[in-house]
N, C-alpha and C positions, 0 to 999 in steps of 0.2 A: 772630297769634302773633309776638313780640320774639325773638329771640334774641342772645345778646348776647357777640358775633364778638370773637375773643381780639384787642388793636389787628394784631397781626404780619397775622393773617389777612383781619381788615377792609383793613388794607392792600392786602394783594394784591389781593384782591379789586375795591377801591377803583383804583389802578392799569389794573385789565385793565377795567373801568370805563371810563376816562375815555379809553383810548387807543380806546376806540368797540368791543369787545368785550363779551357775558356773560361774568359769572362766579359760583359761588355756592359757598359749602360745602355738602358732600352726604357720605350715606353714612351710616354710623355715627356720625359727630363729632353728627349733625344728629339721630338716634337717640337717642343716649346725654345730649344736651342737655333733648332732651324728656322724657326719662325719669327726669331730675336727677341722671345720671352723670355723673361727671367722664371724657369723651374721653380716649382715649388719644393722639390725633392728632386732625389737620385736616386731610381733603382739599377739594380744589377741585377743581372742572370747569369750564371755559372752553370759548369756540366759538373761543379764540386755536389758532390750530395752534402744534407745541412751537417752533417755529424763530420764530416771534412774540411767545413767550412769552420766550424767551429773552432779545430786543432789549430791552425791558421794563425787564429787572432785572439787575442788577450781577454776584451769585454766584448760578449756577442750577448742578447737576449732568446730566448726560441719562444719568437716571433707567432709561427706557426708551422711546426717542425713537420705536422698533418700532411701539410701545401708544397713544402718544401724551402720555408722562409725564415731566413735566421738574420736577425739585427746586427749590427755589426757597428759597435761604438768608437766614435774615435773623435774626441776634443769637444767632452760631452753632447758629439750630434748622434744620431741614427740613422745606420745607412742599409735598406732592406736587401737582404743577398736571397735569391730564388735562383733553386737549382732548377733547370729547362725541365720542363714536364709536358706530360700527354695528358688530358684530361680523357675521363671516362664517361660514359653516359650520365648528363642531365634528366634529373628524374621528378625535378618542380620549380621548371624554368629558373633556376638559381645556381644550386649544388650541383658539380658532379660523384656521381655513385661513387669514383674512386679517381686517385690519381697517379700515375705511374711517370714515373723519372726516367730521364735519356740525356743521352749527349748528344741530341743530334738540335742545333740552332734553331732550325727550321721547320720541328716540328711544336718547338715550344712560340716558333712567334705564328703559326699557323691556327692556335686556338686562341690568340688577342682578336678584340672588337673589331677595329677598323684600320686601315693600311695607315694613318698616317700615325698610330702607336702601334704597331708591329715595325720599331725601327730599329736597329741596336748598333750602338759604334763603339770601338776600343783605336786605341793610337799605333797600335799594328796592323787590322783587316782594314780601319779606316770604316764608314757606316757600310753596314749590311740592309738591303732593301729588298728583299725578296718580292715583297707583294707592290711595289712600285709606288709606295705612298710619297715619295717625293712628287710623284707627277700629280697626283691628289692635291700637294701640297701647293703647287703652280696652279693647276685649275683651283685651286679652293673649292674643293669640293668632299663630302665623306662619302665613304664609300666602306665596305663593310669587306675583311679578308674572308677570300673566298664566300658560299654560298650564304646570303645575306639574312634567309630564314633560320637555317640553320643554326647564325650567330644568335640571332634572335628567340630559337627556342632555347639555348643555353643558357640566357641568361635574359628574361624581361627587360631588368631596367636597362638592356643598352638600347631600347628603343627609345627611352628619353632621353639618354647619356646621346647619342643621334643628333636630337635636337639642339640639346645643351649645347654639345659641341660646335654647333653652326648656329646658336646663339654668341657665346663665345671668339670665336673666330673669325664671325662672319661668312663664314663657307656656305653653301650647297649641299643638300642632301641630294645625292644622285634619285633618279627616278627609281632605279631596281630597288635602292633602300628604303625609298618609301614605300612601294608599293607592299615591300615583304611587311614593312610597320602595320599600313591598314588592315591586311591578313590578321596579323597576328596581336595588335593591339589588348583585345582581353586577356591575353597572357597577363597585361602589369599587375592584374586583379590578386598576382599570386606572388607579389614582390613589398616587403613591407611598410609602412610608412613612413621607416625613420629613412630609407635608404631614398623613397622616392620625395623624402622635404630635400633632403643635401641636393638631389640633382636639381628640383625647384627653385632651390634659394638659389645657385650659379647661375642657372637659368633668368634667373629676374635680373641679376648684377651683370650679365653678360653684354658684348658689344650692341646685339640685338635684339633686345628683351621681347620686341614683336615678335618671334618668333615663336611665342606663347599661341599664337596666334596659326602655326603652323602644327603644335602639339594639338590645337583642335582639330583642325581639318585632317588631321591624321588619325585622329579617333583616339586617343592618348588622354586629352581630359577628362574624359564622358569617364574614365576609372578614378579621378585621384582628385578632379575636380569638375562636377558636372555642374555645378552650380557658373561657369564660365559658359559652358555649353550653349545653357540655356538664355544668357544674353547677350550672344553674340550676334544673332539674327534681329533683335527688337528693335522697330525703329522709334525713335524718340518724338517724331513728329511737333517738335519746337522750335521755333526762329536759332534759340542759343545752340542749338547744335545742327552739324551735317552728318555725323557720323552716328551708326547703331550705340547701342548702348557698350554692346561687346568691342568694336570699333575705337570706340570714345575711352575704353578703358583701358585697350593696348596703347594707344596712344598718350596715354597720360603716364603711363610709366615709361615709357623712350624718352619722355623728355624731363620726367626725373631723372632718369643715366644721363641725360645729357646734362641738369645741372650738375652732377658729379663727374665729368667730362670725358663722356662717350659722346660720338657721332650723333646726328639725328636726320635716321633714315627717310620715314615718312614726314616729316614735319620740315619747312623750312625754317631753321634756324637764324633767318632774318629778321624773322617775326620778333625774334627775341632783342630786345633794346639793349644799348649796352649798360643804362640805367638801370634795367633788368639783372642783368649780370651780374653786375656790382652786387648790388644785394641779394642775388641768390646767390654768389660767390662768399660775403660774410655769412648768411645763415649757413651754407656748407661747413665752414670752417670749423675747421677740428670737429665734427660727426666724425663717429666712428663708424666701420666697415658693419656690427649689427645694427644701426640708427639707419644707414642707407639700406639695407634690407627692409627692417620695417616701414620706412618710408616706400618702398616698392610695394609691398605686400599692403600696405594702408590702399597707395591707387588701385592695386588688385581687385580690394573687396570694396572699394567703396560706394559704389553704385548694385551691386551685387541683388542689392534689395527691389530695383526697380521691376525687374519681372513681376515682384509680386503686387506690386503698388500703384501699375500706369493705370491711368485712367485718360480718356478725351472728352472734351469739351466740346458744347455747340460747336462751336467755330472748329474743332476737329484739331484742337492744341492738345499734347500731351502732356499731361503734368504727373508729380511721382512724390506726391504728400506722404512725409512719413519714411521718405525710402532709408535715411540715414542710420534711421534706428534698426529696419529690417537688417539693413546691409551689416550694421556691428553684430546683430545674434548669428546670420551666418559667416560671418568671419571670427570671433569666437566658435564654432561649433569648426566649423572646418579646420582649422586651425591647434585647435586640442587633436579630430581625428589623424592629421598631419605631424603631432609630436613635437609642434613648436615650444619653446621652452614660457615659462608663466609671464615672465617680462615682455617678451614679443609680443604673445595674447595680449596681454591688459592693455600696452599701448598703442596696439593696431588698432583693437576695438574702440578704446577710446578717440582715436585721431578718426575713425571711421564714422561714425559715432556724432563727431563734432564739423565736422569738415566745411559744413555747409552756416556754418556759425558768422554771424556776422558781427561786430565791433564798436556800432554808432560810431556819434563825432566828435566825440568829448575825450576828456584825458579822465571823469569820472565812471563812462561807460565804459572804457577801456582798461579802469582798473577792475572794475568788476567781473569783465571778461575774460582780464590773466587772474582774478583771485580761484574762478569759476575751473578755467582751464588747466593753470598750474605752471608758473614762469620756464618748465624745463620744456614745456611739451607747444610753447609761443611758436622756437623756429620752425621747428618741423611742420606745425600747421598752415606755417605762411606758406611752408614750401607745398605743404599739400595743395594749398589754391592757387598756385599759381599752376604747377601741372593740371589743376582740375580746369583752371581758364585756359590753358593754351594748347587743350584736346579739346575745346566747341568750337564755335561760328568763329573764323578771322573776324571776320567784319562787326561782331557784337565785341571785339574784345579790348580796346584801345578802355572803354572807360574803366569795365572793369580791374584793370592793371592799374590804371590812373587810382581807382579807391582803394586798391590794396597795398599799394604803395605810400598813400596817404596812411592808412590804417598802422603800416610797420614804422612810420617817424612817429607816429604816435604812440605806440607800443614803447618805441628807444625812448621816448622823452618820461614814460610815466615810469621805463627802468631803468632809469638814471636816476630819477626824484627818490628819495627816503620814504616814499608811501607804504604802510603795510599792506600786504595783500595776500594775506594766510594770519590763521590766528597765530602759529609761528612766532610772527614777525612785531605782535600786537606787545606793549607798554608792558602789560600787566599779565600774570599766568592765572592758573586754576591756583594757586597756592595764594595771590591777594587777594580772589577772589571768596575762600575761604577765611581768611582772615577778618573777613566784614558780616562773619558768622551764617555764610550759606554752607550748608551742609554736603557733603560728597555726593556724587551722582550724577545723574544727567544735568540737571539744573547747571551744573558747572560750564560745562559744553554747549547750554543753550545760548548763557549769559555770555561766554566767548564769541559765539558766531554773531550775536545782538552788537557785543562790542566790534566786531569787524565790521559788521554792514555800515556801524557807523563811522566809524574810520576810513570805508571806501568812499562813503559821501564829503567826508570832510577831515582830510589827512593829519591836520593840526592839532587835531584831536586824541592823534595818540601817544599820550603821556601821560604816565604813571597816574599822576594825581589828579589830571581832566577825566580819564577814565572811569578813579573810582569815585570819585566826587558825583561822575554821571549814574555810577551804580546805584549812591547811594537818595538819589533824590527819582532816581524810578521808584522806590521803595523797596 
């Protein structure tokens, strides 16, 4: 097998080469080639220790000279150079006690996760596969080098990195890896939050974001997210849905990745109109890569609350009064525990929060509705209800799409018009305001949102001198 080494990295390579050293890219670059991904990065491993490594090359950073890991710059990129190492005893499922250096290939790719990043190729050996992750690669499936507890008590989070992975990929967790997971699952309790959000957030952006859905049944949520746990089993017992609550939640984020276009596993994607498309194709556009996270993470929590809220009826209907607002305190609370950054928080919780918001049929209730909502946070919420309608009943779902789709021409037509809708946007500030001799203070802020409510009823009205002329005949 060819692979065909970016020049920056044949370089290095080439280099630790000729000064009488190995060297090979390994890992994921070596993964993600085979697999016809475009790498995120390029590591190396060398049998150069880092202080060798260094004399080498002109700009190196020490990286982590501890590990073995020295940066190695070239045409302002970084390219990580790791000398082949043994690790020593793990002593809190994380660290090892210590690390010891060798030249031998095979002992250093013998302590990576799983066979299909234990690979390493150079344009002399050509790929080295000791642990036979190419054939991994062909079944799709992961599979853990050598003894799969083992790997697992060395390092926690590669029992979600597991999942991730075969979120990602679409692969297979072999049976042995999972079984060693369910054993050893309370380990993650001892691995930290920031490490266990990064594998969550790939995790939700991943080809199979159901796969969340396998981090349960492997005992993996019950540490970092038991609030999923918990309503995964609840049956909703309402016409509008078929699926549990847990059920109805995985499935509303597959097909948000499906509006950002991934596959859709569980769901048939016929369902989806091409009238559909379209315009979840424009509300996509230009979102960026954290917009599509918090739009995951919004389906996540957005039912979250219902555990605490179901209630049934004579008739033995379940209803979940209230659950919007449960659902944004635990996804705020979770989500700070999770180390998400303050912007993710506020706009999860808010789209969480709101989701369930409805529009009327006017272009005056609809102004009220973005002044209320806040024009940036319109597409995201369109896109939240429509994964929220095309995780319930197929057969309840044709009207609902029909009024959301009315709802969003109506949105474009009242965001095309000059309407205010934010004091912002309003004729007049706090400064004419005071000019007609009201004093500083809240009084200023009241008399603002007075004049908006009346400008949401009646848009004509917002101009400088109808305003204040209105201030001044309130008295």
């Amino acid at each position: 097998m060819n692979i065909r080494l970016p020049e920056n990295v044949a370089l290095i390579i080439n280099t630790l080469e000729t000064a009488g050293y190995e060297a090979y890219a390994v890992g994921g670059c070596v993964r993600d080639y085979i697999l016809g991904r475009e790498p995120d990065d390029w590591d190396i491993t060398t049998s150069a220790k880092p202080e060798e490594v260094k004399a080498l090359f002109h700009k190196t950073i020490d990286t982590g000279l501890k590990h073995g890991t020295v940066t190695v710059l070239m045409n302002h990129t970084g390219y990580e150079v790791t000398t082949y190492r043994i690790d020593g005893e793990y002593e809190d499922s994380r660290h090892p006690k210590n690390v010891e250096f060798t030249t031998d290939l095979k002992k250093d790719l013998e302590r990576r996760d799983f066979t299909i990043n234990a690979m390493a190729y150079n344009n002399e050996n050509g790929l080295v596969d000791i642990f036979d992750g190419i054939t991994d690669i062909e079944k799709k499936q992961i599979r853990c080098v050598g003894n799969a507890k083992d790997r697992f008590q060395e390092d926690a989070l590669r029992m979600m990195r597991a999942v991730r992975f075969s979120s990602q990929l679409g692969f297979e967790i072999t049976e042995n890896t999972k079984q060693a997971i369910r054993s050893l699952a309370g380990n993650l309790a001892q691995v930290s939050a920031e490490r266990i959000r990064v594998e969550l957030a790939k995790m939700l952006l991943g080809k199979d974001a159901g796969m969340l859905e396998e981090a349960c049944s492997l005992g993996l949520t019950k540490i970092f997210l038991p609030e999923l746990d918990r309503i995964m089993p609840i049956e909703q017992q309402n016409p509008h849905h078929i699926f549990t609550v847990g059920g109805h939640t995985i499935r509303s984020i597959e097909v948000m990745n499906f509006l950002f276009g991934n596959s859709l596993k569980q769901w048939p994607a016929s369902l989806i109109s091409d009238q559909v498309r379209e315009c979840t194709r424009e509300l996509t556009e230009g979102l960026t890569k954290k917009q599509h996270l918090i739009l995951c993470l919004t389906m996540l929590f957005h039912d979250m609350g219902k555990a605490e809220t179901k209630t049934v009826d004579e008739n033995g209907i379940g209803h979940f009064q209230g659950h919007a607002a449960v659902s944004a305190k635990i996804a705020q609370k979770r989500l700070r525990t999770l180390t998400f950054d303050n912007e993710t928080i506020h706009t999860v919780t808010k789209l969480v929060e709101i989701h369930d918001r409805t529009f009327g049929q006017t272009e005056k209730s609809m102004r009220k509705a973005v002044s209320c909502i806040g024009r940036e946070l319109m597409p995201l919420l369109f896109l939240v209800k429509f994964c929220d309608s095309y995780a319930q009943n197929p057969e309840l779902l044709e009207k609902k799409i029909v009024s959301l789709l009315d709802s969003i021409r109506l949105w474009k037509t009242v965001s095309r018009s000059e309407a205010a809708l934010s004091v912002k946007e309003l004729a007049v500030t706090g400064k004419d305001i005071m000019a007609l001799g009201v004093k500083p203070g809240p009084e200023i802020g009241k008399l603002l949102n007075q004049l908006l409510d009346l400008v949401l009823e009646q848009p004509e009205m917002n101009e400088k001198e109808k305003l204040l002329l209105y201030l001044r005949q309130q008295g």
